[in-house]
N, C-alpha and C positions, 0 to 999 in steps of 0.2 A: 722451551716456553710453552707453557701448558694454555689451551683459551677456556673463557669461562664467556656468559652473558651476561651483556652492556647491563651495568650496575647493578651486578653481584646479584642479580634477583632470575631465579629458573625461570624456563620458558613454560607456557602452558602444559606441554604435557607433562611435565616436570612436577608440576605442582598439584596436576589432577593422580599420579601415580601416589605422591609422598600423601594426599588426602586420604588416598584408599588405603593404604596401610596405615595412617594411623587416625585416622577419621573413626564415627560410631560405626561398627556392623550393623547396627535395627535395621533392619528390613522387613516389609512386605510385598505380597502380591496385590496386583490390580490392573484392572483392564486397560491395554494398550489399544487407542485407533488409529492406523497408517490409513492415506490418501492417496491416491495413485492417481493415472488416466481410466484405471481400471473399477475401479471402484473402492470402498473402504471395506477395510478389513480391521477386524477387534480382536486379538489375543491377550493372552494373562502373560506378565512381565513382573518378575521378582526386582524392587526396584529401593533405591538404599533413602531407609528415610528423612535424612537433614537435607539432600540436596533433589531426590525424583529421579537419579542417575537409574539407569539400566544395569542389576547385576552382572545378568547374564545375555548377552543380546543374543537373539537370535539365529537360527542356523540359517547359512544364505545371506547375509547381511547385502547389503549394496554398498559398496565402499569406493 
């Protein structure tokens, strides 16, 4: 008995992986600004243009 999820429909990451592959490539770059206790920080983020997703996030991430 194989499981699947409750009605037939993939879970979120599921459905943001099948986006990536078959969703637009366009991308550009543009300024990212993160918020800390630290203070804010601005870097360039290659980011995909139908949705503002991050292509390639960052090294070090916080996860």
């Amino acid at each position: 008995m194989s499981t699947s999820p409750q009605n037939g429909k993939p879970d979120a990451s599921q459905s943001a992986d099948d986006e990536a592959q078959t969703g637009s490539d366009e991308t550009f770059t543009t300024d990212v600004s993160e918020t800390d206790d630290e203070g804010t920080t601005v870097r360039e983020a290659e980011v995909r243009a139908d949705d503002l997703s991050e292509v390639k996030p960052a090294d070090g991430d916080k996860s």
